[in-house]
C-alpha positions in Angstrom: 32.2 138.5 101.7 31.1 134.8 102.3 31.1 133.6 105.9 33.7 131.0 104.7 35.8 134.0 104.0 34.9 136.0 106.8 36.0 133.1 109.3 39.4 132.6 107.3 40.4 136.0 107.4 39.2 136.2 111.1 41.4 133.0 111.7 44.2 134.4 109.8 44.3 137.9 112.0 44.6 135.8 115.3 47.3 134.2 113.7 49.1 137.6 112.9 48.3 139.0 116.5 49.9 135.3 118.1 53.3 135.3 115.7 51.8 132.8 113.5 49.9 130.6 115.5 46.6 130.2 117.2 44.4 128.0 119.4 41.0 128.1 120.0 37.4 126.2 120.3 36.0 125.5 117.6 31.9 126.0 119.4 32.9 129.2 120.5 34.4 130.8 117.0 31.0 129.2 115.5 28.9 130.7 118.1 30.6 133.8 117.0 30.1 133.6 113.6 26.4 132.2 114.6 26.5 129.0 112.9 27.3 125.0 113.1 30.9 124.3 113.7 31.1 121.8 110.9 31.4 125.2 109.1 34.8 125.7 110.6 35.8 122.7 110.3 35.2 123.1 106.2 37.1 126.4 106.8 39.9 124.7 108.6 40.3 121.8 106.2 39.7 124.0 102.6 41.9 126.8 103.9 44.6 125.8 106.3 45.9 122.8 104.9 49.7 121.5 105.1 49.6 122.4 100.9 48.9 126.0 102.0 51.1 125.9 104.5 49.6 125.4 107.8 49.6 122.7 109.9 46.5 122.1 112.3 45.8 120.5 115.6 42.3 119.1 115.8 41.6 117.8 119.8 37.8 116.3 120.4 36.1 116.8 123.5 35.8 120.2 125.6 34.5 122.4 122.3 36.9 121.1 119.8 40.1 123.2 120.8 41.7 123.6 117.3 45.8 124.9 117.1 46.8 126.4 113.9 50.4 127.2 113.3 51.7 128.7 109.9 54.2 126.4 108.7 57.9 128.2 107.9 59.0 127.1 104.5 61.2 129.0 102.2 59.9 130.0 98.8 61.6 127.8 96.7 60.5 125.3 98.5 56.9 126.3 98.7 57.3 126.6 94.6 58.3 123.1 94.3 56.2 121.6 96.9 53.1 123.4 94.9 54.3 122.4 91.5 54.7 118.7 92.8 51.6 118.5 94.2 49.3 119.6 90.7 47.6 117.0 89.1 48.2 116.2 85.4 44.8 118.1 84.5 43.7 121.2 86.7 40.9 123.1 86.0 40.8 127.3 85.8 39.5 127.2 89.2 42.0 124.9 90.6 44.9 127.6 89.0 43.4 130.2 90.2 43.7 128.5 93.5 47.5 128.1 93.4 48.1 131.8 92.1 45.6 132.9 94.6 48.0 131.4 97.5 51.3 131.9 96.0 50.2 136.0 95.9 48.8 135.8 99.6 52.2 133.9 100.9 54.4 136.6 98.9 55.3 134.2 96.7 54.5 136.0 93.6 53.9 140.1 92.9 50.3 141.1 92.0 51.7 141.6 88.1 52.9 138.2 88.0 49.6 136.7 89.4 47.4 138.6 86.8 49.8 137.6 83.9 49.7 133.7 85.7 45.6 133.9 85.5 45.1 135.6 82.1 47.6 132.9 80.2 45.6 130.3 82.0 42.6 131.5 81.3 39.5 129.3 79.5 39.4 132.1 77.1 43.1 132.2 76.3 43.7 128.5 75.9 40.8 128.1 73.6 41.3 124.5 72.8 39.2 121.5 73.3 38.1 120.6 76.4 40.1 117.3 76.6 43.0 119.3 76.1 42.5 122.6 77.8 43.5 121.4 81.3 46.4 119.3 80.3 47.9 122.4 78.3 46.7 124.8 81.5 49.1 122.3 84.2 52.1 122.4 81.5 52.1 126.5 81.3 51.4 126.9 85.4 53.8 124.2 86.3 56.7 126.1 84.0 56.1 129.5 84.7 56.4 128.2 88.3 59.7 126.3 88.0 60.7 129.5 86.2 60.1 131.4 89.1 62.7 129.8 91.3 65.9 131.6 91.3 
């Protein structure tokens, strides 16, 4: 595992033992993990954002104290906030993304996020580049929307 990953999943287990929430300094989780706290911040701000459903307390001084609470959203809502919230073009990476957190919120079953990433695949939509990622928005953005009951 990356450290990046390593401090998100370390993150995400205080959140589980706290009922969904946690504080702490953002000096002493990097001294921790033995390195610079702009690396949590980049873990913070790439992996607990409001589109992933978190919302996250930054307060200067005294360490950095840093509250992250897991924002309570119902999944037709998270569906609709997610599928207003892609771009016109995204790129295989950016889908995997989505399918990636829709599968770690429950959103989606493991099937339904393998059949998501092999129909958005590079090597499915074999089209021109200049097409590829506008098709790739149209197919994630309606299987979503399909999703909703």
């Amino acid at each position: 595992m990356r450290l990046s990953d390593l401090i998100e999943q370390y993150i995400k287990d205080l959140m589980a033992e706290n009922g969904d929430s946690t504080e702490f300094g953002r000096n002493e989780l990097a001294q921790y993990f033995n390195c610079v706290p702009s690396q949590i911040n980049y873990v913070i701000s790439t992996r607990f954002s409001p589109e992933r459903g978190y919302y996250v307390e930054s307060r200067r001084g005294g360490g950095g104290n840093i509250k992250i609470k897991r924002i309570d959203i119902t999944k037709d809502r998270y569906i609709m906030h997610v599928v207003n919230s892609i771009n016109n073009v995204i790129t295989q990476q950016e889908a995997d993304i989505i399918i990636n957190n829709l599968l770690d919120y429950n959103i989606i079953s493991k099937e339904i996020a393998k059949m998501m990433k092999v129909a958005t695949n590079d090597k499915v939509l074999n089209l021109p580049i200049e097409y590829r990622d506008t098709v790739r928005t149209r197919i994630i953005k309606n299987m979503l929307v399909n999703i909703i009951n």
